[in-house]
MIRO-922403 format. One line per 10 residues: their letters; for each residue x, y, z of C-alpha. Coordinates in Angstrom, 1 decimal, padded with zeros to 4 digits. Example, Ala and Ser with C-alpha at 12.3 -4.5 7.8 and 13.67 -1.06 7.14 Angstrom:
<recs>
as> 012.3,-004.5,007.8; 013.7,-001.1,007.1;
</recs>
This chain:
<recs>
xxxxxxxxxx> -002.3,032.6,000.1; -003.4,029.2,000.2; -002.0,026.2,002.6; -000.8,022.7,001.4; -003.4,021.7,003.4; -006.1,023.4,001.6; -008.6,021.6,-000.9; -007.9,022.8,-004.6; -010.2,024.8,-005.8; -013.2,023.1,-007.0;
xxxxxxxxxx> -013.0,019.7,-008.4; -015.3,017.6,-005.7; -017.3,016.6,-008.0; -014.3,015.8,-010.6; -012.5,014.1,-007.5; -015.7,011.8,-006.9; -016.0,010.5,-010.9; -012.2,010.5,-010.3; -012.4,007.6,-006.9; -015.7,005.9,-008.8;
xxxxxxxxxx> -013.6,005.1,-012.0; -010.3,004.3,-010.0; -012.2,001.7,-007.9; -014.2,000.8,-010.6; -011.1,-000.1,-013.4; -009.5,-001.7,-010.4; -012.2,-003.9,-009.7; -011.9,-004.9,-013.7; -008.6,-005.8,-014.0; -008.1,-007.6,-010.7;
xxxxxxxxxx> -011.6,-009.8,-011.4; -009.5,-010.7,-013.8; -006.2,-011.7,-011.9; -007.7,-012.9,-009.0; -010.3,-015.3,-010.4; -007.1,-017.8,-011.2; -006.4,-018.1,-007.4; -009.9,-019.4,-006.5; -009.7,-021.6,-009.5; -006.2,-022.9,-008.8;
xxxxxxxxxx> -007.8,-023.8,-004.8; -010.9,-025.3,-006.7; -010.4,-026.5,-010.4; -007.2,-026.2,-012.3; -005.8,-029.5,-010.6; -008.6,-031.6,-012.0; -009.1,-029.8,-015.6; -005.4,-029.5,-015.9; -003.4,-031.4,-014.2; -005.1,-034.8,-013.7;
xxxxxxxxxx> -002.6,-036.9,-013.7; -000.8,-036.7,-010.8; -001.4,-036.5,-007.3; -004.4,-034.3,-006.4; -001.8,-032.5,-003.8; 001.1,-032.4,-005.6; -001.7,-031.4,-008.6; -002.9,-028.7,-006.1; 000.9,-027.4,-006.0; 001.0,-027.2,-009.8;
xxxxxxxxxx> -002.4,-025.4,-010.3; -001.1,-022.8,-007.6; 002.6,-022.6,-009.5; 000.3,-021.5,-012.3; -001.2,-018.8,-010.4; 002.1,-017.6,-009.1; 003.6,-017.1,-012.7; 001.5,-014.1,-013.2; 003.2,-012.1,-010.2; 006.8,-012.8,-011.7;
xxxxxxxxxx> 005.4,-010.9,-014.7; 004.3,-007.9,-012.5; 007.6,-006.5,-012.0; 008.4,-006.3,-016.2; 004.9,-004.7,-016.4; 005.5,-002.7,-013.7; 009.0,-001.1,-014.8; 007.3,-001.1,-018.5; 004.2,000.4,-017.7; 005.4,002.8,-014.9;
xxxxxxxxxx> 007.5,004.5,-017.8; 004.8,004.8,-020.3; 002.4,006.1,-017.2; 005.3,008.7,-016.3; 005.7,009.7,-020.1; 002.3,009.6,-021.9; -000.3,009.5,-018.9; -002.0,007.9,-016.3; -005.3,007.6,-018.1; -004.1,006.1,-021.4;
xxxxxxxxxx> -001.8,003.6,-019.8; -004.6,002.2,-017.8; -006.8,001.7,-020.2; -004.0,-000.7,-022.3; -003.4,-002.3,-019.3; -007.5,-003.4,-018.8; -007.7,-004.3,-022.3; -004.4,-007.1,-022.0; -005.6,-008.1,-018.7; -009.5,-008.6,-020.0;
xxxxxxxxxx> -008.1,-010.3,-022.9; -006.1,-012.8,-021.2; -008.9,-013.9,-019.0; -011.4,-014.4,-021.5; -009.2,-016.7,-023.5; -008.6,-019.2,-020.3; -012.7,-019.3,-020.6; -012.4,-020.8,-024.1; -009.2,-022.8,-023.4; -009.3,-026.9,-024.3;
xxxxxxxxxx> -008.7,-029.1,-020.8; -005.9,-031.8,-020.6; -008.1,-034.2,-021.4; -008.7,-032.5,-024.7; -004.6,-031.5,-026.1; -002.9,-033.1,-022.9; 000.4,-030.9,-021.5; -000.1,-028.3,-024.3; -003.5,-027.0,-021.8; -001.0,-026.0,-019.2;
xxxxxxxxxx> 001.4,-024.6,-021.2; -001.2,-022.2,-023.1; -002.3,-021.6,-019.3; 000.9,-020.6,-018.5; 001.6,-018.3,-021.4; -001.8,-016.6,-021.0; -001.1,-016.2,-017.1; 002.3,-014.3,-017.7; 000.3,-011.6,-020.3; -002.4,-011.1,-017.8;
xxxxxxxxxx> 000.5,-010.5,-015.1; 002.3,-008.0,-017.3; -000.8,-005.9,-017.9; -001.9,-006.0,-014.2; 002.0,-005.0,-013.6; 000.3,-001.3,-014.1; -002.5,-001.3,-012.9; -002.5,-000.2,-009.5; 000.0,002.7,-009.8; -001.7,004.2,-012.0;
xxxxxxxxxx> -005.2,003.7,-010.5; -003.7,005.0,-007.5; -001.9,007.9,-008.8; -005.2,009.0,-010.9; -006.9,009.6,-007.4; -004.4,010.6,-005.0; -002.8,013.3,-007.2; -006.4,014.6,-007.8; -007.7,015.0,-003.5; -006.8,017.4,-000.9;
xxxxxxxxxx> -003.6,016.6,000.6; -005.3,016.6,004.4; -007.8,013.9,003.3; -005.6,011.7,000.6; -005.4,009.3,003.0; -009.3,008.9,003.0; -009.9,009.3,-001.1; -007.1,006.6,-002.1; -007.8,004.2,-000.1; -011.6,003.6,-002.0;
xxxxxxxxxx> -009.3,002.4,-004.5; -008.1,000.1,-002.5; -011.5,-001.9,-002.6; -011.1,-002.8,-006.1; -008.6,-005.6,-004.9; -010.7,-007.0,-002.6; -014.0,-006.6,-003.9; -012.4,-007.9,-006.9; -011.7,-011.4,-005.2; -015.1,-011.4,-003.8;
xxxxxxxxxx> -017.4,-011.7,-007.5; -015.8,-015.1,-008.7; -015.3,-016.4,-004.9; -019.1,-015.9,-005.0; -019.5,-016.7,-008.5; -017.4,-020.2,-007.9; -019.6,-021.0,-004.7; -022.6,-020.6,-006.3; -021.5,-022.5,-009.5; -020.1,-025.5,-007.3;
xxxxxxxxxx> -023.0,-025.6,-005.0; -025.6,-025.4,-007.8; -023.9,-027.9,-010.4; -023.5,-031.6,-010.5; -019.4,-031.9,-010.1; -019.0,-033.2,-013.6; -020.8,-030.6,-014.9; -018.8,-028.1,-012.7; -015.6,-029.5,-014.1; -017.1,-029.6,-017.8;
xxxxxxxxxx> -018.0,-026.2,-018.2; -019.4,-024.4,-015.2; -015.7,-023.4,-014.1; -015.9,-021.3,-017.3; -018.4,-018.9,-016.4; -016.3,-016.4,-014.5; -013.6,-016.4,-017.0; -015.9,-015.4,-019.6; -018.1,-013.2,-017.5; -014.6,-011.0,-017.9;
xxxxxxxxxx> -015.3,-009.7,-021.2; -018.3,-007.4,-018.9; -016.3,-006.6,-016.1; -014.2,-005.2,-019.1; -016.5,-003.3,-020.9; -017.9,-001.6,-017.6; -014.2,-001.1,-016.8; -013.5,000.6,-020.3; -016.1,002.8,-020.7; -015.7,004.3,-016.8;
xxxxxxxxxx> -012.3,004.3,-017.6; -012.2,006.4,-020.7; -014.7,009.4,-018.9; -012.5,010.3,-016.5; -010.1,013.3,-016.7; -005.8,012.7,-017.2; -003.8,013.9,-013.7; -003.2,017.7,-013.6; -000.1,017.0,-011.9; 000.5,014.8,-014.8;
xxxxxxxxxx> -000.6,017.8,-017.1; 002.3,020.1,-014.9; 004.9,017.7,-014.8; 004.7,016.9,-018.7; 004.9,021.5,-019.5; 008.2,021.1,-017.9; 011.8,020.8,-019.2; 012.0,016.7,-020.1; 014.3,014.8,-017.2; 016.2,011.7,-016.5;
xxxxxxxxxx> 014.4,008.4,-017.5; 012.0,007.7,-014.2; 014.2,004.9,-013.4; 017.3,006.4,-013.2; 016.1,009.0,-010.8; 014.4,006.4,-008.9; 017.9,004.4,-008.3; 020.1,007.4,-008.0; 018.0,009.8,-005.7; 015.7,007.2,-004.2;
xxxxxxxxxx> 016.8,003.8,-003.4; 015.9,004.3,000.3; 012.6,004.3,-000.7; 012.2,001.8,-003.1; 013.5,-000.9,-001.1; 012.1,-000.2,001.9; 008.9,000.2,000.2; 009.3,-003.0,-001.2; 009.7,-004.8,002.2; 006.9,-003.0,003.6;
xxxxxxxxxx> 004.7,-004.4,000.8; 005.8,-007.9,002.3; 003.0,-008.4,004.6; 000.3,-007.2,003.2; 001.0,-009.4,-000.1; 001.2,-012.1,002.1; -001.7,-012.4,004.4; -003.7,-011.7,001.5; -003.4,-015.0,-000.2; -003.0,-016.9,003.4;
xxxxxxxxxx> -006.3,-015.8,004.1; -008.0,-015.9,000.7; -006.2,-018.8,-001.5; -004.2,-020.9,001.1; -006.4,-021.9,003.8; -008.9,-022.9,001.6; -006.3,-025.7,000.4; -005.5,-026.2,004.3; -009.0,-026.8,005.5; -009.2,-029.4,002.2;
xxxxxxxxxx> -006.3,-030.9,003.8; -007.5,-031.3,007.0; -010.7,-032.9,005.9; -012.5,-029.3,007.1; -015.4,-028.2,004.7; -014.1,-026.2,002.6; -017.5,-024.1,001.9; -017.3,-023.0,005.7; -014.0,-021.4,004.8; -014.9,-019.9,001.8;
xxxxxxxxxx> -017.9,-018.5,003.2; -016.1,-017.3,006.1; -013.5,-015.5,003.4; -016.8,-013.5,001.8; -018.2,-012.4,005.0; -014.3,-011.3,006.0; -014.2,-009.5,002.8; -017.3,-007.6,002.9; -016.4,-006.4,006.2; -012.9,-005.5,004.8;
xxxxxxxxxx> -014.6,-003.3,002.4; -016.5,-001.2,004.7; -013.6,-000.7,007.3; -011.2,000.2,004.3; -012.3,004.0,004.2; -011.6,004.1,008.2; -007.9,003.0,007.8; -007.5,005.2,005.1; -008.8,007.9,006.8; -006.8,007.0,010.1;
xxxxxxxxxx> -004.0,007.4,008.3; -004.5,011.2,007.5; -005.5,011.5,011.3; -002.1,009.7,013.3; 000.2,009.1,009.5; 000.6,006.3,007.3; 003.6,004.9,009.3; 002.1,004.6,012.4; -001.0,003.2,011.3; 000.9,000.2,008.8;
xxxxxxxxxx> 003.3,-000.4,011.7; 000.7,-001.0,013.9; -001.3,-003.8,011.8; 001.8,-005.3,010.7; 001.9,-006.2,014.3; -001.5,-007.5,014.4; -000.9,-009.9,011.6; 002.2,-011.0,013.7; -000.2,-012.1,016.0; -002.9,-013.5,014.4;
xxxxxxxxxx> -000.7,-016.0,012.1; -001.2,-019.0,014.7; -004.5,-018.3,015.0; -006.0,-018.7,011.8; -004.7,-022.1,011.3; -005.5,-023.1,014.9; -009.5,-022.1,013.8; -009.7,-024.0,010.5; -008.0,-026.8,012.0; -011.0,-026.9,014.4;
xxxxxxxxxx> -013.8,-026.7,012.4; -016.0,-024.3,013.9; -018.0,-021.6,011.7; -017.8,-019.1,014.3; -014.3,-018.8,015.0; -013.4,-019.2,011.4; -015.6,-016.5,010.4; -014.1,-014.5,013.5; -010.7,-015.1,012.5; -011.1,-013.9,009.1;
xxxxxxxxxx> -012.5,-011.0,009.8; -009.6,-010.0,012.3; -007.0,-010.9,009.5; -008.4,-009.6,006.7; -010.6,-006.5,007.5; -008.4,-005.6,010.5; -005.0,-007.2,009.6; -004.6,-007.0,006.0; -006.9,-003.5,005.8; -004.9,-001.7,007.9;
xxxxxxxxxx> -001.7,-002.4,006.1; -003.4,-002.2,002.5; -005.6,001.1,003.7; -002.2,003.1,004.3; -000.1,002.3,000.7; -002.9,004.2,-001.5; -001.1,007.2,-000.1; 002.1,006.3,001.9; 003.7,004.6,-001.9; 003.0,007.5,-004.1;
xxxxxxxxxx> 003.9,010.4,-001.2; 007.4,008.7,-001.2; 007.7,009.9,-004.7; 008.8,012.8,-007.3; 005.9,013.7,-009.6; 007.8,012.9,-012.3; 009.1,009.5,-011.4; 005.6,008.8,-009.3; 004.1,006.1,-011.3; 007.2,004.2,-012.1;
xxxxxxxxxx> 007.9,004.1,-007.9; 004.5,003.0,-006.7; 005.2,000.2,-009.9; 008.3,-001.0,-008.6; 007.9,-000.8,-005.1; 004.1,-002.7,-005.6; 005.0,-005.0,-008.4; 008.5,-006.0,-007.1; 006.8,-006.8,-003.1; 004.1,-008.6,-004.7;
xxxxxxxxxx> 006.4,-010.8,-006.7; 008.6,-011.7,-004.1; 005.8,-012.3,-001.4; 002.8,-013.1,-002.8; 004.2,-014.9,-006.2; 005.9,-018.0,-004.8; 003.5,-018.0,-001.7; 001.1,-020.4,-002.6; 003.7,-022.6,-004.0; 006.0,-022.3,-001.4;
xxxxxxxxxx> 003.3,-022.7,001.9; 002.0,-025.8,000.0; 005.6,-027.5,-000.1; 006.1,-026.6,003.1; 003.2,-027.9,004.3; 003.9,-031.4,002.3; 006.9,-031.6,004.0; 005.9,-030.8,006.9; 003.2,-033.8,006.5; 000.4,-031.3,006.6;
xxxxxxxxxx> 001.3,-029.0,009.7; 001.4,-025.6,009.8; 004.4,-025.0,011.9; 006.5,-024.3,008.8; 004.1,-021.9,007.1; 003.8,-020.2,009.9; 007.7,-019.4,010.2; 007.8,-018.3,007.1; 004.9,-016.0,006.8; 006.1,-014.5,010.2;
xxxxxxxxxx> 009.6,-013.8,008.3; 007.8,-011.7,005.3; 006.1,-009.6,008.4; 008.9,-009.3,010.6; 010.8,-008.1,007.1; 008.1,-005.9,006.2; 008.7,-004.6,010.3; 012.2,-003.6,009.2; 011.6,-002.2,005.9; 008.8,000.7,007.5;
xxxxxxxxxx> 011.6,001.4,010.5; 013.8,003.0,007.4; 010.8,004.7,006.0; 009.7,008.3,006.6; 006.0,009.4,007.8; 005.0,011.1,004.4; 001.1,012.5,005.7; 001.2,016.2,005.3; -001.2,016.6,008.5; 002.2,014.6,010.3;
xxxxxxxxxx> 004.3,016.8,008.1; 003.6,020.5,009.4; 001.6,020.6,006.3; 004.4,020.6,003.9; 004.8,017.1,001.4; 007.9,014.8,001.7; 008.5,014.6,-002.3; 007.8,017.2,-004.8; 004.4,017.2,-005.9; 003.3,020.1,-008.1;
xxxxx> -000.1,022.1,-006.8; -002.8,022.6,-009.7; -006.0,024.1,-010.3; -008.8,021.5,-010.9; -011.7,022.3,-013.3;
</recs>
């Protein structure tokens, strides 16, 4: 009689086009949400919001890019459902298509100069689509993999999912470097900023057709045989509240240092008179490392549990807030480089590493993808949707220190602290071998 522990019969070759489309979708559909924060540092405030300011027009660009994470949470609850009810598979391949879409159409979009407030607006309104379709996104990515590996190494298969968020950010950071670096700035702000946007429609097509090869979740296919149950929601917020709020503070930090690192101290340097390219460059190196180290955190997490391990780089983001703004302040290419690579492929890796399998462990099969949603979508809104806006007030009121943004990242962390002390270890190899939700056992093909 087989263990939990043991490997389902077959399926490593089915579990390896399984991770290569997860990461690969993942990488499509956050190209396409995460090219609007590099903009927003870079372009929006000249293209679109002219007018005013170029700080306070920096604020606006970034209130822009934090619309589309107040739409996560309606995608999230919608898409969850439909993810729960028809399939993993199908509802991410709607949720690439609206996401694609949205992204191409800000490459074709008139500038202020061209229909004046309207350019925003239509910004705006394209911004909160792209958020509702990247709403789903991750759960099910996430779900597609996990539920498909060995419950002793799940820790170590769902986190390569987990480098379609960064390696996501990297291609138009790269793409916008190269573009700025190579172009006269008036023909930057013309039409160079475009070519990312419309690059999308690539990403898209790659995404799609990866997509659509791999196979639904068996443990989809065994939960939908069954007798049909409560709407996923319900049974989320009668039988598991626990874990939905506390999952939602955990996601605190890791949505937070993300943009700190990658969006807002690009802004800082700017404002400090500190080369911005030195940053940016030190953000690419950062996440390259990030990419490599993200299979050892996830496979850490199988070895000493997901708890432990987010617990203890929650800490080490603790720490390393001062610092980062201490190095850009100063300048120096070394110890920017060295502080982003703590933060983000040691900080931010070692508490985005452990939710590939910690989120969807605290969950019932049959209410999975609607959780992970939530608890992702809902953390994400509330920490990394009003971050940008609300570090760059703080920082204009503040009259461009960093005391104040440093509070208040330190908050989301110390909240995120809390929210894991309430939280269960959920790693079978922690867990005597046994799981802490139900999750049906299949045979893969």
């Amino acid at each position: 009689m087989p263990t939990d522990l043991e490997p389902r019969a077959g399926g490593t070759r089915s579990l390896r086009r399984t991770v290569a489309a997860s990461v690969i979708g993942t990488i499509a559909e956050y190209y396409d949400f995460f090219i609007y924060g590099t903009a927003s540092a870079l372009v929006f405030n000249k293209v679109f919001f002219p007018e005013v300011d170029p700080l306070v027009g920096t604020l606006a660009a970034f209130s822009t890019y934090a619309v589309g994470f107040f739409a996560r949470p309606l995608g999230g609850l919608v898409w969850g459902h439909v993810g729960d009810r028809l399939g993993r598979k199908k509802t991410l391949v709607y949720t690439l298509l609206l996401t694609g879409l949205g992204t191409f159409v800000v490459g074709l979009m008139p500038t202020y100069e061209q229909i004046g407030l309207w350019a925003a607006i239509i910004l705006v309104l394209v911004r909160l689509l792209q958020g509702f379709g990247v709403g789903g996104e991750q759960g099910g990515a996430l779900l597609l993999t996990a539920e498909a590996a060995p419950p002793d190494k799940r820790g170590f298969y769902a986190s390569f999912v987990q480098m379609g968020s960064p390696a996501a950010y990297l291609i138009p950071t790269v793409l916008f470097a190269v573009l700025e670096a190579q172009l006269p700035e008036e023909a930057f702000l013309s039409w160079g900023w475009r070519i990312p946007f419309l690059l999308s429609a690539v990403v898209v097509i790659i995404g799609l057709y990866i997509r659509m090869r791999v196979p639904e979740s068996e443990t989809f296919e065994a939960v939908k045989e069954q007798e049909p149950q409560r709407a996923p929601v319900k049974v989320l917020l009668s039988d598991h509240r626990r874990e939905v709020f506390g999952g939602m503070l955990a996601k605190f930090v890791e949505a937070a240092v993300f943009p700190l690192y990658t969006v807002f101290l690009v802004s800082y340097a700017k404002a400090h008179d500190v080369d911005t390219g030195i940053v940016l460059d030190a953000v690419i190196i950062a996440i390259v490392a990030e990419l490599i180290l993200l299979p050892f955190w996830g496979k850490l997490t199988d070895r000493i549990g997901r708890r432990t391990t987010f617990i203890g780089a929650a800490v080490l983001n603790l720490v390393l807030v001062v610092p980062a703004f201490l190095a850009v302040e100063s300048g120096n290419v070394v110890l920017i480089t060295l502080l982003m690579i703590a933060g983000l492929a040691f900080g931010h890796a070692g508490t985005y590493a452990p939710q590939a399998s910690y989120f969807p462990e605290l969950f019932p099969s049959s209410a999975r993808y609607s959780g992970v949603s939530v608890v992702w979508q809902f953390g994400a809104m509330i920490a990394s949707g009003p971050f940008t806006v609300v570090a760059s007030a703080l920082l204009v009121l503040a009259g461009g220190g960093f005391t104040w943004v440093a509070v208040y990242v330190a908050a989301l962390i110390v909240l995120s602290l809390i929210g894991l002390r309430f939280l269960p270890e959920t790693a079978p190899n922690r867990r005597g071998g046994t799981e802490y939700a139900d999750w049906p056992r299949t045979e893969q093909n």
